[in-house]
C-alpha positions as CSV (number, residue, x, y, z in Angstrom):
1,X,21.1,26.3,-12.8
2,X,18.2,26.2,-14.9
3,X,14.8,27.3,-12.9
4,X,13.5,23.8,-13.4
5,X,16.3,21.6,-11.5
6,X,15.2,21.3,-8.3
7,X,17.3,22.2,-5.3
8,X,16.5,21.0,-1.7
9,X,19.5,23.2,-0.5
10,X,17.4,26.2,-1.4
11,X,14.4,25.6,0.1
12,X,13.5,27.3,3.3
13,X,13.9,25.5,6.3
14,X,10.5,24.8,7.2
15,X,9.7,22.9,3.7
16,X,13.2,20.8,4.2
17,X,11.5,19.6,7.2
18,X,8.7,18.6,6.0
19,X,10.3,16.8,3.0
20,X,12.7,15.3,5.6
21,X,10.1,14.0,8.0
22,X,8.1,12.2,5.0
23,X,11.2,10.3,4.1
24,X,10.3,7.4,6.1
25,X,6.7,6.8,5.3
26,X,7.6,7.5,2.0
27,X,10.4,4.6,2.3
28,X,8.3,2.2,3.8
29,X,5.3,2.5,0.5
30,X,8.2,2.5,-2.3
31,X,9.6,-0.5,-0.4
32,X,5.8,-2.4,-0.5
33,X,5.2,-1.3,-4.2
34,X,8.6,-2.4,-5.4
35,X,7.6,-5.9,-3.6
36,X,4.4,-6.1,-5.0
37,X,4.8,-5.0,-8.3
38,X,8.8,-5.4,-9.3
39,X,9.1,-8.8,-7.4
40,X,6.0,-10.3,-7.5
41,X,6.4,-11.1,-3.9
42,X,3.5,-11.0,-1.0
43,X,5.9,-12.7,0.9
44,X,8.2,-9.7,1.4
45,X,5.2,-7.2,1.2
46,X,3.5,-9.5,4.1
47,X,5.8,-7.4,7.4
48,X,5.2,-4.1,5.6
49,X,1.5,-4.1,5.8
50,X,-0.3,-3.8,8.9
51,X,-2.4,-6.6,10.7
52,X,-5.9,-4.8,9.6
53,X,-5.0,-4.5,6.3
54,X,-3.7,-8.3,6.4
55,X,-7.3,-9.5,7.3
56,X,-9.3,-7.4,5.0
57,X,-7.3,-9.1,1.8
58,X,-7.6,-12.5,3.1
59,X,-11.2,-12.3,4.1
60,X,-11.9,-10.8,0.4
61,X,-9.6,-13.7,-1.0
62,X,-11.8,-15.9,1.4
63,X,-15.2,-14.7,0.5
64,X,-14.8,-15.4,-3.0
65,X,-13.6,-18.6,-2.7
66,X,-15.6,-19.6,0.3
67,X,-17.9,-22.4,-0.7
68,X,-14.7,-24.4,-2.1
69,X,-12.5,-23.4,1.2
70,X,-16.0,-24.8,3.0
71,X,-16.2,-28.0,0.8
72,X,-12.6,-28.4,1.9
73,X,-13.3,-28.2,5.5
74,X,-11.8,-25.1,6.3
75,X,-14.0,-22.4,9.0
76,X,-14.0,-19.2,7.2
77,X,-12.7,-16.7,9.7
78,X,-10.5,-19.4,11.5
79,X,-8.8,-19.4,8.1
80,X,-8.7,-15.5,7.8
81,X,-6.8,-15.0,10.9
82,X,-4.6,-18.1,10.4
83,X,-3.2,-16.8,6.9
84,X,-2.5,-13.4,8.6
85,X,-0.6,-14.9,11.7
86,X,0.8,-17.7,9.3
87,X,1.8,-15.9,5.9
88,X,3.7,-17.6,3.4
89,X,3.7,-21.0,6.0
90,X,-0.3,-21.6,5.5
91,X,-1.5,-24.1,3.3
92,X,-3.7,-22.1,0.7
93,X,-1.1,-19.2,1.3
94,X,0.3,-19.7,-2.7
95,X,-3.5,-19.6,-4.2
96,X,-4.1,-16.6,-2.2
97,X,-0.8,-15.1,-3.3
98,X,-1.7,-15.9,-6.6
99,X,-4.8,-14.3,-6.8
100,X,-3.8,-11.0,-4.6
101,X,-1.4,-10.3,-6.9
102,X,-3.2,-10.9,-10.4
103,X,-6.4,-9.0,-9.3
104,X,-5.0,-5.8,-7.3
105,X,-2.1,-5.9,-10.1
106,X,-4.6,-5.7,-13.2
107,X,-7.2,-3.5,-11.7
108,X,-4.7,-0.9,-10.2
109,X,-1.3,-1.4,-12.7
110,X,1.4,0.8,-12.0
111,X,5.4,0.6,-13.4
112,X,7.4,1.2,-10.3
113,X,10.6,2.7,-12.7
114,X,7.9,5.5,-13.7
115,X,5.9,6.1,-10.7
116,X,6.9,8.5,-7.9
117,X,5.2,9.3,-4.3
118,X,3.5,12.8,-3.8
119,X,5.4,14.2,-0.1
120,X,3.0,16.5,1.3
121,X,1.7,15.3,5.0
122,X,-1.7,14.0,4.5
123,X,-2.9,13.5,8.3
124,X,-6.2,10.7,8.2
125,X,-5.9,10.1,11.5
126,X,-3.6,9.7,14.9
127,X,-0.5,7.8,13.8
128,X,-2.2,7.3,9.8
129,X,-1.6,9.0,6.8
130,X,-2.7,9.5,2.9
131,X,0.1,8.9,-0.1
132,X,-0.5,9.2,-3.8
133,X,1.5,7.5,-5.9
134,X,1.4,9.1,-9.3
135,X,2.1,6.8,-12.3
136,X,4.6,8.8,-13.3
137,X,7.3,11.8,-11.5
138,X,6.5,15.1,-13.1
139,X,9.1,16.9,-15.2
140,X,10.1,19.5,-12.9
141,X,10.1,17.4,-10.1
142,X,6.8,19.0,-8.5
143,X,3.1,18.7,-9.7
144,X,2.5,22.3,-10.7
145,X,-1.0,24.6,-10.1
146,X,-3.9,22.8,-12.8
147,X,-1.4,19.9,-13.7
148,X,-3.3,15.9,-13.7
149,X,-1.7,12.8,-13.3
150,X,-3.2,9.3,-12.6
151,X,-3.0,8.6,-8.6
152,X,-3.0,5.2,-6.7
153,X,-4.1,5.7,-2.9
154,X,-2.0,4.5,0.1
155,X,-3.1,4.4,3.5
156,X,0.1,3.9,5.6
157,X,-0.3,3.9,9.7
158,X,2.8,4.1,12.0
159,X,3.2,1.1,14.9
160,X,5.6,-0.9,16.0
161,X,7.8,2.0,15.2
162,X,7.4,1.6,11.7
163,X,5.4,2.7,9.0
164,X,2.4,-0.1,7.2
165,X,0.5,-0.3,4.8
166,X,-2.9,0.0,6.1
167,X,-4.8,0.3,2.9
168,X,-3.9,0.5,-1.1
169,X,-5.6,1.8,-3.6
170,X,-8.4,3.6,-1.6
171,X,-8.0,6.9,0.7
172,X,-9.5,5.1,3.9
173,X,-8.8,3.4,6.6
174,X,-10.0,-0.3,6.1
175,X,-13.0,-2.5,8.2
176,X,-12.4,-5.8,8.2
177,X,-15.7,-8.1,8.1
178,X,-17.9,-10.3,5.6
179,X,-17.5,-8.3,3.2
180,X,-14.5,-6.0,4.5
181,X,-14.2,-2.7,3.0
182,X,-11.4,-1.0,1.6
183,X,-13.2,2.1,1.0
């Protein structure tokens, strides 16, 4: 074995657990990403992302469209909570969709064949935690001391007995409001 491949079997037992316990978290973001940027699908990233995180995109969708949602009737933070109960089934659910995608896409782009998912435990807060997703999976398999890569974010929180995506593309948890901030 060259000293490069990397071998899980000989690691000590305390670092297989912590690899191991990451597993699920880890799951749950490459499972959102692939959604988001391989399939092109809010729709399927919608039950992976927690309720918070939910409102804060559709009230920034909202605010920059608000003076044509208000021409067309529509109570800006009635609609904000109706898209995130409703989803794919609201009315302006496809524009929003549209736009998510295109402008979170551009501004943080990422190829999910390349791009791998730091495991250390990142502990934000009770039940929340920090990922990087790295653009691209370093050679040996680890980032070594005084190596750089280009990082992405996550912010995943556990409820429900599952992992969400709380936030993406900033280290914090999210505050919904008018503006809500991501970071």
């Amino acid at each position: 074995m060259r000293d490069d491949d990397f071998d899980f079997d000989s690691l000590p037992q305390e670092e297989k657990e912590v690899i191991l316990s990451q597993t699920k978290i880890v799951d749950a973001a490459f499972k959102f990403l692939r959604e988001f940027y391989t399939n092109s699908d809010l729709e399927a990233c919608w039950d992976l992302m927690d309720p918070t995180f939910k409102l804060c995109w559709a009230q920034w969708w909202i605010e920059a469209n608000g003076r044509v949602l208000k021409i067309q009737g529509y109570d800006l933070p009635i609609l904000a909570n109706a898209l995130v109960e409703e989803g794919s089934n609201h009315e302006v659910w496809d524009d929003f969709q549209r736009v998510v995608l295109r402008d979170f896409r551009s501004a943080v782009p990422l190829d999910m064949e390349q791009a791998g998912i730091g495991s250390a435990p990142r502990v934000v807060a009770q039940d929340v935690q920090l990922l990087y997703v790295h653009e691209t999976v370093p050679e040996k398999g680890a980032w070594q001391p005084g190596e750089a890569s280009f990082a992405v974010p996550v912010v995943m929180r556990y409820i429900d007995s599952d992992w969400k995506v709380l936030n993406f593309g900033y280290d914090q948890i999210p505050e919904p409001g008018w503006p809500p901030k991501f970071g």
